[in-house]
N, C-alpha and C positions, 0 to 999 in steps of 0.2 A: 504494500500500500504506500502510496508517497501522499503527501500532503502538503499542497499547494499554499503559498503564503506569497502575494501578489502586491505589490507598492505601487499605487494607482492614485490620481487624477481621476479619475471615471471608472469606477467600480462597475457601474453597471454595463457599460461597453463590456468587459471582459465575463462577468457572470450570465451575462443575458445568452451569448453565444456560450459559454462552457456547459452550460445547465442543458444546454438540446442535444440532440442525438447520439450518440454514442459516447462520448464525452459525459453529456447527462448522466447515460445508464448506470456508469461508471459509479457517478456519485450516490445515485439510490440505493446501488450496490455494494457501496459500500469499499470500494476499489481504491478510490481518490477523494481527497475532499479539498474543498477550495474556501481559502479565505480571502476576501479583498480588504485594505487598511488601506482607508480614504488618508491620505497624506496630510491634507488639511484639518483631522482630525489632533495634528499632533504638532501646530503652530507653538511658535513661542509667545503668541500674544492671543487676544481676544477675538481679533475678527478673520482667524484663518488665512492670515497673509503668509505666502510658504516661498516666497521666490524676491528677486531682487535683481538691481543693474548689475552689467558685469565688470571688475576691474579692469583695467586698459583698456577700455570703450568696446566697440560692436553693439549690434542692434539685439532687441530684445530681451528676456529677461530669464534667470537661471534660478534652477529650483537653490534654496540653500541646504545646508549641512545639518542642519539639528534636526528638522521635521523628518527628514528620510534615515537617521542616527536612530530617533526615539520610536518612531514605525518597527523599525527593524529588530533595534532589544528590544520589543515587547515580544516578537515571535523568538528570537534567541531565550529571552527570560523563560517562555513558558515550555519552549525544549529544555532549559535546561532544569524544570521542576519535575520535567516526565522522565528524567534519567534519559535523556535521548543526548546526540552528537549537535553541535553546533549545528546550524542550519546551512547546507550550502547557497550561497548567494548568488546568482545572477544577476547583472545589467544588461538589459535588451541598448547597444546600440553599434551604431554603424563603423563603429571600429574595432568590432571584435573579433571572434572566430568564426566564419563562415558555417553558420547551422546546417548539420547533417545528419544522417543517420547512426552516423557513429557516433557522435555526440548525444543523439537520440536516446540511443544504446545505457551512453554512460550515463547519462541524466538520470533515468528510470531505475537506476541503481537506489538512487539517497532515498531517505526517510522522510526528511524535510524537506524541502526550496522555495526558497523564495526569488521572487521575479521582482524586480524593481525594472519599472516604466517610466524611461523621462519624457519632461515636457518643454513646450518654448523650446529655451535654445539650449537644452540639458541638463544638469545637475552639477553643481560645485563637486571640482575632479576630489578634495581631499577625505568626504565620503566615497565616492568611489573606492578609492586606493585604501581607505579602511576598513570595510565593508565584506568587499565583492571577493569572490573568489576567481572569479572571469568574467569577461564582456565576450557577448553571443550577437550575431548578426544573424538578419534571414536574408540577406544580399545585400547587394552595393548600389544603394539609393537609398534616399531620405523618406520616412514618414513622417506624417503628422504628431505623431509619439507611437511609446513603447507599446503600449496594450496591444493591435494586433500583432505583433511580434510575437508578444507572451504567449497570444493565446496559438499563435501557427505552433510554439515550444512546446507548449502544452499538449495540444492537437497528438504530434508526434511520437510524445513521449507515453502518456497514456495508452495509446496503445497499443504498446510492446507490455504493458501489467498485465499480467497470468490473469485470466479471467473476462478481461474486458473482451477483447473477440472470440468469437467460438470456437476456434482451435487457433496452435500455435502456426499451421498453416497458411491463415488468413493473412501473414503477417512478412511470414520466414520467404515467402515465395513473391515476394513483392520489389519492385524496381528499388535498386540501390541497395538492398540487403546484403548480396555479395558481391556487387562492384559492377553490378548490369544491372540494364534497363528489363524492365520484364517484356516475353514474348505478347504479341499480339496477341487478343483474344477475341473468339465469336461466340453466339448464341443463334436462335432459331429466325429465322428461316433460311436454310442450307445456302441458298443462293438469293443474294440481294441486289439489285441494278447490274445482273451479268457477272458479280465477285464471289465466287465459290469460297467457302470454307474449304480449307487444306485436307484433303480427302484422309491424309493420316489422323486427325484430330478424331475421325468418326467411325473407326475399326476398331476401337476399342483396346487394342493391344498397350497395356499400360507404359513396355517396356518402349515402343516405337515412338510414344506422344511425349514421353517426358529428354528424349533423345532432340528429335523435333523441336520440342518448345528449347532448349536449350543453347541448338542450333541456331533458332528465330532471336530469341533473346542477345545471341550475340552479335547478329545481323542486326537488330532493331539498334543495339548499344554503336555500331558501328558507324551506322549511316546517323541517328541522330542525337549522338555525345560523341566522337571520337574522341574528345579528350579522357574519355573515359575506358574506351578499349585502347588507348597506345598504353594505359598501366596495365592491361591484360599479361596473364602470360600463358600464352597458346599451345596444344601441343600443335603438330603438323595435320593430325584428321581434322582438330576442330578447324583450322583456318583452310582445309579442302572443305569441307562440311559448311562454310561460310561461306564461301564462294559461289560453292556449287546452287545453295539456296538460293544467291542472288541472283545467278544467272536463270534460274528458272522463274523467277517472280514479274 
């Protein structure tokens, strides 16, 4: 079970979408559970002001240091009355580590996390560097803030948690899991605007279709990620077996 603790601007951005579909089930299940801590909750003064100008000029305005400090122990404080580990800390932003599956991977590990979302023009670096245990990116461009970021992490992460999809299948066979793209896939009606489904897919021979899908898979990674098959390492059938594919498609 991990347990989501989310540093937010707009709580409900991020629970309106976590609370639906699969992600939801998760939570009635008892899988995941999510907490948002409105930031403004935890001002140093009266009327919820959490941000300010920035030193050496530039435009807009930067969350400060104490209201994202005291958000933060309150989920560390209450790890650490449950006898649990610190909490691992994320920052969603655009200078971090390129979000992946492998990172997916590790994430789904911890007990705790917390996601801190910045806003305006980000958050004073020496909570960062206090704080965080890394900065996560979902690509190389600007959002409006962190929250949907968190929630694509989140998205991800969940699940790979034992339980939340119906077998560990749904998950293990999916693009990027071992370093491909997954094989194309069809459904019913055999033939669509003249495009036959691959006659192997429908003999049922288990050992031929998952050869095939395997093949497809590395053709599909070839033609649309090659950056992703030049770290392949091939034997010589599979790169005949990939050729051959294309030449017949």
């Amino acid at each position: 079970m991990i347990d989501y603790h989310v540093l937010t601007l707009f709580p409900d951005q991020v629970t309106t979408y976590f609370n639906t579909s699969i992600t939801g089930r998760a939570v009635t299940k008892g899988l995941v559970s999510l907490e948002c801590l409105y930031i403004r909750d935890f001002a140093t003064n009266n009327y919820g002001k959490i941000d300010d100008t920035m030193y050496g000029g530039g435009t807009g305005l930067l969350i400060q240091c104490e209201p994202v400090f005291r958000a933060w122990s309150s989920v560390a404080e209450k790890c650490e009355k449950a006898g649990k580990p610190k909490p691992h800390t994320v920052y969603m932003s655009p200078k971090g580590y390129v979000f992946d599956q492998k990172k997916a991977k590790e994430l789904a590990q911890y007990e705790d996390l917390v996601i801190i979302c910045g806003h305006y023009e980000g958050i004073d670096a020496r909570v960062i560097d206090e704080i965080c245990d890394e900065e996560i990116s979902i690509g190389d461009y600007i959002l409006t803030g962190g929250e949907t970021a968190a929630i694509v992490v989140m998205d991800a992460v969940t699940r790979l948690i034992p339980g939340v999809l119906p077998n560990e299948e749904a998950y293990t066979n999916e693009s990027h899991t071992d370093g491909l793209l997954e094989a194309p896939q069809y459904t019913k009606p055999p033939v669509w605007h003249d495009k036959e489904v691959p006659e192997v897919l429908k003999n049922g021979n288990d050992a031929l279709i998952d050869d095939f899908n395997h093949t497809a898979a590395l053709l599909e990674t070839l033609e649309k990620r090659p950056d992703m098959f030049n770290k392949l390492e091939l034997t010589e059938d599979e790169i005949k077996k990939v050729l051959a594919l294309q030449k017949s498609l």
